[in-house]
C-alpha positions in Angstrom: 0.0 0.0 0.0 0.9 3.6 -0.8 1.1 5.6 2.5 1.0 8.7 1.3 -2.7 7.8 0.3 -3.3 7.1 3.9 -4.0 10.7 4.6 -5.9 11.1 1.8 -8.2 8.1 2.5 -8.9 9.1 6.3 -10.0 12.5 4.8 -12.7 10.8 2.8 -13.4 8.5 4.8 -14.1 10.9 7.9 -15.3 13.8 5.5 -18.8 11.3 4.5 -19.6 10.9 8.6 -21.7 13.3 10.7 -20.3 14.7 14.1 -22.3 15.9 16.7 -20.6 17.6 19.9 -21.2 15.8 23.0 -20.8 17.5 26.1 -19.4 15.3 29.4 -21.0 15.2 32.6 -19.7 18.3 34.4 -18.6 20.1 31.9 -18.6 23.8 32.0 -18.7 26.7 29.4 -17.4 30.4 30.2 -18.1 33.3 28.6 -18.4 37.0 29.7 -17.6 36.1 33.4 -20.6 33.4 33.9 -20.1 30.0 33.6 -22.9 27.5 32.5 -22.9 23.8 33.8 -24.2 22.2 31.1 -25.7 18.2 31.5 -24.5 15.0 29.2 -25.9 15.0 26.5 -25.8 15.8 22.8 -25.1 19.6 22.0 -24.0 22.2 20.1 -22.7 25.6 22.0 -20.5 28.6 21.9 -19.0 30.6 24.3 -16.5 33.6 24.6 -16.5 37.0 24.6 -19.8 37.1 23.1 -21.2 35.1 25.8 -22.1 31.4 26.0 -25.3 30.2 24.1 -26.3 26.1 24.7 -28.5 24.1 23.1 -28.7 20.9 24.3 -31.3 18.1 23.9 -33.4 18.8 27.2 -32.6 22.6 27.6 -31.5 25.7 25.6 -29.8 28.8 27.2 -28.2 31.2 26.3 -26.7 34.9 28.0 -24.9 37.4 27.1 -23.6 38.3 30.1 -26.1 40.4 31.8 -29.3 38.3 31.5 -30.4 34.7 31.3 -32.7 32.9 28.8 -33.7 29.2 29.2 -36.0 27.3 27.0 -36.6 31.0 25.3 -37.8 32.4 28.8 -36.4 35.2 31.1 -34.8 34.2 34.3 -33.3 37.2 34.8 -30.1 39.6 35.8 -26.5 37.4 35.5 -23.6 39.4 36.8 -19.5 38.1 36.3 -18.7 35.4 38.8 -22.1 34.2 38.3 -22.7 30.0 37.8 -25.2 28.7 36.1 -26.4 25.0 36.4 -28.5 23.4 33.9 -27.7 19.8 34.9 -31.2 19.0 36.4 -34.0 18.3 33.6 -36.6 21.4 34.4 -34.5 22.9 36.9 -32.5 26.1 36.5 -30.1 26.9 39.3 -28.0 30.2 39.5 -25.0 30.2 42.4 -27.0 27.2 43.8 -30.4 29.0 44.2 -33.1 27.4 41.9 -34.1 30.7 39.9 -38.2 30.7 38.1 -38.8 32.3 35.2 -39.2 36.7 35.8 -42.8 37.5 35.1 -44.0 40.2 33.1 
């Protein structure tokens, strides 16, 4: 066999699969001084200056820093420093205190 084709053949080979980004237990994502615990499963996300944004099988959030949106609903003011736990289906906890949607 030719290896110099080898490259060639794992970048076809890997090029006709599908990845999806799994998240482990634990994990955590930082972005303008919050940090999201996010739970293990199947996800895509993006964090950094920006903020963080997760979207996950059993929950979507997303912040920029300032304020908090699960499951496209406002649970309110974030400051930096702040940690964000999303590792408990239905459950949104923020420095350890489960947080409810704001009302309008």
């Amino acid at each position: 066999m030719n290896w110099s084709l080898l490259p060639l053949l794992a970048v076809v080979l890997l090029g006709s699969c599908k990845f999806k980004a799994v998240v482990s237990s634990g994990s955590e994502l930082k972005g303008e001084g919050i940090t999201f615990q996010v739970p293990d499963e199947t996800s895509s996300s993006s964090s950094g200056s920006g903020g963080i944004e997760f979207n996950g099988e059993s929950v979507k959030a997303k912040t920029d820093g300032k304020t908090l949106t699960v499951d496209d609903k406002d649970y309110g003011a974030l400051k930096s420093g702040d940690v964000v736990d999303l590792r408990e289906k239905g459950k949104v906890l923020v420095n350890g205190a489960e947080r409810s949607p704001v009302t309008p």
